[in-house]
C-alpha positions in Angstrom: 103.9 135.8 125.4 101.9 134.7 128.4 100.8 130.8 128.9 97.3 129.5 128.6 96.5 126.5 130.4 95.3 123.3 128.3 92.9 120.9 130.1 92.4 117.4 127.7 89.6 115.6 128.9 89.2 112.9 126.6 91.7 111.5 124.3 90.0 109.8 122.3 89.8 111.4 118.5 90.1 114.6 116.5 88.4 116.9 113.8 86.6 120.3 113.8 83.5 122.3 114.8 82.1 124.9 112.2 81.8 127.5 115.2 86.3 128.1 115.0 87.9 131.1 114.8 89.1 132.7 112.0 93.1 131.5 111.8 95.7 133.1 113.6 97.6 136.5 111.8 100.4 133.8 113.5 99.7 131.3 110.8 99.3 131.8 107.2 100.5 131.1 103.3 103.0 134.1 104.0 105.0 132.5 106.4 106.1 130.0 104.0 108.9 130.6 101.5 108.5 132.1 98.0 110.8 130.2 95.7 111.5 132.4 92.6 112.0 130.8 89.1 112.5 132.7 85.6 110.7 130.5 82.4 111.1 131.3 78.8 107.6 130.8 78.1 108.5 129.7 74.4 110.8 126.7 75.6 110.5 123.2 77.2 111.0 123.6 80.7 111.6 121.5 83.5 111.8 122.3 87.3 112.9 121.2 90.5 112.0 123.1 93.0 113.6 122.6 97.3 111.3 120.4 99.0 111.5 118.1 95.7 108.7 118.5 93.4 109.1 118.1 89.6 107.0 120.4 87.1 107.3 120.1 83.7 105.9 123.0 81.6 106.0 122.8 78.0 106.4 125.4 75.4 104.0 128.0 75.5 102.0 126.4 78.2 101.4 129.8 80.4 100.8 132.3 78.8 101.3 136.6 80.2 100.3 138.8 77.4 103.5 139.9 75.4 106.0 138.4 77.6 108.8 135.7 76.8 109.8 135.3 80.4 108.2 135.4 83.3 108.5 134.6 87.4 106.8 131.2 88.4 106.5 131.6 92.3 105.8 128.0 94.2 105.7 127.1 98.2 105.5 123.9 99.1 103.9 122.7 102.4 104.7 119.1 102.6 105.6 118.7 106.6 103.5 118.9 109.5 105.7 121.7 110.3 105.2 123.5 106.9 101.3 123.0 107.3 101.0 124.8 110.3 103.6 127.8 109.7 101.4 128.4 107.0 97.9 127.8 108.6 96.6 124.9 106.2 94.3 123.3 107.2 93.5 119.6 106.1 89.7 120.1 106.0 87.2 119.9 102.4 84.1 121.8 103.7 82.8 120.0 107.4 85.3 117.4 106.5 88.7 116.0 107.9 91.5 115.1 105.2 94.8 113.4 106.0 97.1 115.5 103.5 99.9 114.0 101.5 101.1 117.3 100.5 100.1 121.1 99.3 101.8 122.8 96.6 101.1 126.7 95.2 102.4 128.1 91.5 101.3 131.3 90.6 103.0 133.8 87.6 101.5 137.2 88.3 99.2 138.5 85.1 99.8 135.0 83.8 97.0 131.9 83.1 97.6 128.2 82.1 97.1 127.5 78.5 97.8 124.1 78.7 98.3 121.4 81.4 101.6 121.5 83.8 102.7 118.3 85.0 103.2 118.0 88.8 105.2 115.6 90.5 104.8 116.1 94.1 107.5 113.8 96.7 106.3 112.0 99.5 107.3 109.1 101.3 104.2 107.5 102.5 101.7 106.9 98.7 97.8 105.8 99.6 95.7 105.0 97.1 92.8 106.9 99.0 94.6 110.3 97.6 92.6 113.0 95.5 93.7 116.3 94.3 91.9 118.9 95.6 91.8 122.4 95.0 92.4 125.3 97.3 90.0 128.5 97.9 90.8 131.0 99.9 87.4 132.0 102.4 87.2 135.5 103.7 88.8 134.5 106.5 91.5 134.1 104.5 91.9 130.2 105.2 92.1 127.9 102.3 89.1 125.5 101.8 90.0 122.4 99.8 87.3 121.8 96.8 86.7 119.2 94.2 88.8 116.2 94.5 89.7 115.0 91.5 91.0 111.2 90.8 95.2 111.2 91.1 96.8 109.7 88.3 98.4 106.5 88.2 101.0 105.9 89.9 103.5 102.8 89.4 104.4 102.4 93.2 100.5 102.3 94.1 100.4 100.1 91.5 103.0 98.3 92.9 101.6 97.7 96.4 98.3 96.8 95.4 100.0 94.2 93.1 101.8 92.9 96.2 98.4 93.1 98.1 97.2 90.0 95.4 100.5 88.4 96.0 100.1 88.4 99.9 96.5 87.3 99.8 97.2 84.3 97.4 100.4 83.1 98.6 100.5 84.0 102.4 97.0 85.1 103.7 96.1 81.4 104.6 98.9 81.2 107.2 99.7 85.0 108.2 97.8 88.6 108.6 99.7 92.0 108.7 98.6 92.8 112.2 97.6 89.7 114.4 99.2 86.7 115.2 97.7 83.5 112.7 99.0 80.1 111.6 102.4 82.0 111.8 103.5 85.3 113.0 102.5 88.8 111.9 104.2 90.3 108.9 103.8 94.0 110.2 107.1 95.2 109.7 109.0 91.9 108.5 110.8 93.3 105.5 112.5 96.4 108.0 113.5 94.2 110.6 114.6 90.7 109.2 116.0 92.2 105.6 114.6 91.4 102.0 117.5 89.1 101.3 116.7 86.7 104.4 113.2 87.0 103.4 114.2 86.5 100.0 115.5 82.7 101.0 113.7 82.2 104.0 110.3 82.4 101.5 111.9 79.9 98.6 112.5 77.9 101.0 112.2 77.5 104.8 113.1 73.9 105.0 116.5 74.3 103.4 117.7 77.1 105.7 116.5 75.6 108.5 118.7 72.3 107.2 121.4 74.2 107.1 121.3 75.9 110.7 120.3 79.4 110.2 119.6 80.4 113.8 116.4 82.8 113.7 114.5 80.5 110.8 115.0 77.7 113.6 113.9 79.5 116.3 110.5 80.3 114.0 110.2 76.6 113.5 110.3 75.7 116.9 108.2 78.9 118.2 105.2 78.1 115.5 104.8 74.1 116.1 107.8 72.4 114.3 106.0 73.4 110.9 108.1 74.6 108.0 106.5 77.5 106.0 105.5 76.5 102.7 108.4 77.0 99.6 107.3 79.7 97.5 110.5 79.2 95.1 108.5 80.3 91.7 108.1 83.6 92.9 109.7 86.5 90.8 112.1 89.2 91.7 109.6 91.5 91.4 107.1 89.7 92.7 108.8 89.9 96.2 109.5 93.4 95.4 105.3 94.0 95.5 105.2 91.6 98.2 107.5 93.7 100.1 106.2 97.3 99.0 102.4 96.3 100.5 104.1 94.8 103.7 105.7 98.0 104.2 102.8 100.2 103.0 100.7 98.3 105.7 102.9 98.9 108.6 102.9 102.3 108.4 99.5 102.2 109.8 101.2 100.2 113.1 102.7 101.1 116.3 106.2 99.4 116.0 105.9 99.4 120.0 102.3 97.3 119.7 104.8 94.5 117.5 107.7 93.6 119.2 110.7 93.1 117.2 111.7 89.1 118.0 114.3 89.2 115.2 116.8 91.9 117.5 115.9 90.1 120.8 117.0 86.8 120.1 120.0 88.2 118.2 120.7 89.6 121.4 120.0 86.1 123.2 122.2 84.4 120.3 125.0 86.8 121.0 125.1 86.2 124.8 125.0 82.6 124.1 127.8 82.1 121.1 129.9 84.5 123.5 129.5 82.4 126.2 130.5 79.1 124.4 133.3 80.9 123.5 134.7 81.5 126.6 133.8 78.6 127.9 136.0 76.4 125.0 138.9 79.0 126.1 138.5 78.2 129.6 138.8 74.5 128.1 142.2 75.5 126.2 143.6 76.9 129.1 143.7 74.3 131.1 145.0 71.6 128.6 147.7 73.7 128.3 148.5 74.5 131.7 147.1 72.1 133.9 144.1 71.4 136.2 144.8 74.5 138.3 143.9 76.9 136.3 140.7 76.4 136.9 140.8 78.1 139.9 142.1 81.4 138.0 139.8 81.1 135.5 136.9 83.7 136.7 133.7 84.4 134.5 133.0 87.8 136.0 136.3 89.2 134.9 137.1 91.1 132.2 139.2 89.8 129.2 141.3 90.9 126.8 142.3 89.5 123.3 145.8 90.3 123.7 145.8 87.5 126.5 144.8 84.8 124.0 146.1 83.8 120.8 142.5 84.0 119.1 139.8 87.5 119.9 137.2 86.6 121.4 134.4 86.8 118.9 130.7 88.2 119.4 128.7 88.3 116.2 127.4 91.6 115.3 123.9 92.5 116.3 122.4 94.6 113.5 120.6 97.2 115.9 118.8 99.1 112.6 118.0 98.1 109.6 117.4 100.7 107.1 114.0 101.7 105.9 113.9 100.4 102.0 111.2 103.0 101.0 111.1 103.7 97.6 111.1 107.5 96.0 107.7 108.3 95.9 105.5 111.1 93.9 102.2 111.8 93.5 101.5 112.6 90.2 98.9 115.3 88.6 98.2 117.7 86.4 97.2 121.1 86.8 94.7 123.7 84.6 94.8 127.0 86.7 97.0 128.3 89.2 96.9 128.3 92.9 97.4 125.6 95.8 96.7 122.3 95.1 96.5 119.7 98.0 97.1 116.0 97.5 94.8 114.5 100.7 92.5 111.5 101.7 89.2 111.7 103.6 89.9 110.7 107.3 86.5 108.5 106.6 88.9 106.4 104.0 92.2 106.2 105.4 92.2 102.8 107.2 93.5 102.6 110.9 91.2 105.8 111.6 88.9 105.0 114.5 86.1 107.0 116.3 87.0 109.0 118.6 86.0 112.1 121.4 89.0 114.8 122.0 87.6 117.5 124.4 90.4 120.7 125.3 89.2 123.2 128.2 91.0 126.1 127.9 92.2 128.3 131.3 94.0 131.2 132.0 94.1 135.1 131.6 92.5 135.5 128.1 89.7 137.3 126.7 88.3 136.8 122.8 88.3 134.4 120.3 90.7 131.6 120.5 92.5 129.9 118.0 92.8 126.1 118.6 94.2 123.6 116.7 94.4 119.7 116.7 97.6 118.5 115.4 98.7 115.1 114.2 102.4 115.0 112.4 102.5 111.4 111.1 98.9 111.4 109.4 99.8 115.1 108.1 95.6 116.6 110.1 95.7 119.8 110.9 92.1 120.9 112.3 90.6 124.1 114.2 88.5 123.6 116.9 85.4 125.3 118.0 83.4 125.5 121.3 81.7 122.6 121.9 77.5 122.9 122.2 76.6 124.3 125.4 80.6 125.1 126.7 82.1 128.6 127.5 86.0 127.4 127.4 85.8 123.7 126.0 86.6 122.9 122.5 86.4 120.3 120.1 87.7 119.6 116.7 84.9 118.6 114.6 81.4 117.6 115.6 80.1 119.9 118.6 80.3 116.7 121.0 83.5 116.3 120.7 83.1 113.4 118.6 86.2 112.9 115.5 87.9 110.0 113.4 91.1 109.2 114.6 94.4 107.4 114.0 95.7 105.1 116.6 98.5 105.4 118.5 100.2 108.2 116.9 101.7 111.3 118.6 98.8 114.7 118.9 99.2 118.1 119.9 96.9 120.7 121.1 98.0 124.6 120.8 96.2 127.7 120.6 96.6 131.3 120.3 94.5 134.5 121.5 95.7 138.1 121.5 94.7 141.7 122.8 95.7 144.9 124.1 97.9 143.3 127.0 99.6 140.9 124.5 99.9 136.9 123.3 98.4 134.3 124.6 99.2 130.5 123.8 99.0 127.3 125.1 100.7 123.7 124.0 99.5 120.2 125.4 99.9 117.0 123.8 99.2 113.0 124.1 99.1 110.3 122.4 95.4 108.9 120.2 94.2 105.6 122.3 91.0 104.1 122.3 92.0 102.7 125.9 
């Protein structure tokens, strides 16, 4: 393959321009895999199929003229990766989605009699999510038509739960994202731990009483004021509270919200370690006199075999695990073919406006196919010349104009082909309105 030079001149947004290319022979449905399973059409059946999905098809359900059994076929497309092997894109129409996941189930000859249940795995649920359903356009690209309303889901209901929890108990004092009365919550349950959260929100005072280093240093940071006791609230309760803190963080840069918690550990370490040597250095020269002073030396390196007690450094938790629950969307299907769980870009919150230009350069003749990539929102988008250009593209209105997310990771490539061979091209950056 030869190498075609990507120019971004503004890095601003994304979406796509009616005027792209048909998709790539490169990228389409047949480069994903084709899982086989055999159903007795006249039993209950349940499935699980490798990327996770759960469909439950009851008793005569499908239906394949005289046959018992028959050959479900499913692919699943639920990575970034998986989207654009298989030339997906996350479009309804002349508008962007943000996809949670695509799904196909097919049995050749066959037909739905009655629904089959769906549950579709995903580790990031928005209650903006609608399932759409694919058609496939003479350029053999899937269109995504008429969203339907998802069904619903206990974790959604979970978070929005928590949403009434956090904006009756804590949105007085604190916000998600900015600094108020006290600190931001963006990220709180990852980094400090649900069970300090857990007493740190019955009650503040009492730990604080009691010595617990980090609540102190929040008590001295935010004006000497101890956060209000919350001790009435449930198990579950902080479970919600906790669900919607993490759902709202995913829309953060963890490098815009520095993580205090780990650098005064760090600073706590240094300091306990310190003391420690220092009441050593004190022990030493009880017990051997006033000269050992002059022996004693900071910068050197000590070992606990020359003391009768180690020397003892608390340990600094450097990750705390993510407590994200297992998550499914949940739907029911009528007819077979792909199905796409996805949110308009226009409703997923975080997405700002935006301009993304690409000028393409290099030895290449013909259409080009371009596409705008963005793995953590799950947007895959063609591109089309912009109005008036000859090797600049855009990705959704023919200014260049799109909806973006902030601060997440974007890629650029393309692909063009003739007589002489392949052509592609790869540049990437990172969305900024700055």
């Amino acid at each position: 393959m030869k190498k075609i030079a990507i120019i971004l001149l503004a890095l601003f947004a994304c979406s796509c321009n009616e005027d792209g290319s048909p998709i790539n022979a490169f990228l389409n449905t047949d480069k994903l895999e084709s899982q086989q399973y055999e159903i007795d059409l006249q039993r209950d059946t349940v499935l699980l199929t490798k990327g996770g999905a759960r469909i439950t098809i009851a008793s005569g359900a499908i239906v394949a003229g005289n046959k018992q059994k028959v050959k479900l076929e499913v692919k699943e497309a639920y990575t970034m990766e998986d989207m654009v092997r298989g030339g997906l894109l996350t479009k309804s129409g002349d508008r962007m989605l943000s996809s949670g996941g695509m799904i196909y189930l097919n049995v050749a000859d066959g037909k739905v009699q009655s629904p089959l249940a769906v549950s579709m795995p995903s580790g990031n649920l928005e209650s903006a999510m609608q399932l759409f359903k694919g058609e496939t356009q003479k350029d053999g690209s899937i269109d995504w038509r008429d969203p339907q309303a998802m069904q619903l889901n206990k974790t959604l209901d979970s978070i929005a739960q928590g949403k009434n929890i956090f904006q009756t108990n804590c949105a007085s004092c604190h916000a998600v994202s900015s600094e108020s009365t006290g600190p931001p919550l963006a990220f709180a349950p990852q980094r400090l731990g649900r069970d300090w959260m857990d007493h740190f929100i019955e009650n503040s005072a009492e730990m604080i009483a009691y010595g617990d280093s980090y609540a102190n240093c929040i008590y001295n940071r935010w004006g000497k004021t101890a956060m209000t006791a919350f001790p009435n609230l449930t198990r579950a309760e902080l479970d919600m509270l906790y669900n919607y803190l993490d759902q709202e963080s995913k829309h953060l840069n963890p490098a815009d919200y520095p993580d205090t918690k780990a650098e005064f550990d760090s600073c706590n370490a240094y300091m306990q370690a310190k003391a420690e040597l220092e009441r050593r250095r004190v022990k030493a020269v009880e017990g051997n006199g006033f000269e050992t002073n002059r022996m004693w030396d900071f910068d050197s390196v000590i070992t606990a075999t020359e003391f009768d007690d180690t020397l003892w450094v608390p340990a600094i938790k450097k990750v705390i695990p993510k407590t994200d629950l297992s998550t499914y969307y949940n739907f029911t299907i009528n007819s077979f073919g792909w199905y796409n769980v996805d949110a308009f870009v226009t409703n997923v919150p975080g997405n700002v406006a935006s301009t993304v230009k690409a000028r393409l350069r290099g030895a290449y003749t013909g259409p080009v196919n371009i596409f705008l990539i963005i793995p953590d929102s799950r947007l895959l988008a063609d591109g089309g010349l912009l109005h008036g250009e000859t090797s600049t593209y855009g990705f959704y209105e023919d200014n260049g104009s799109i909806l973006l997310p902030q601060g997440k990771q974007a890629y650029i490539i393309c692909f063009t082909e003739n007589d002489k061979g392949v052509y592609y091209g790869m540049s990437s950056f990172t969305t900024t309105t700055k």
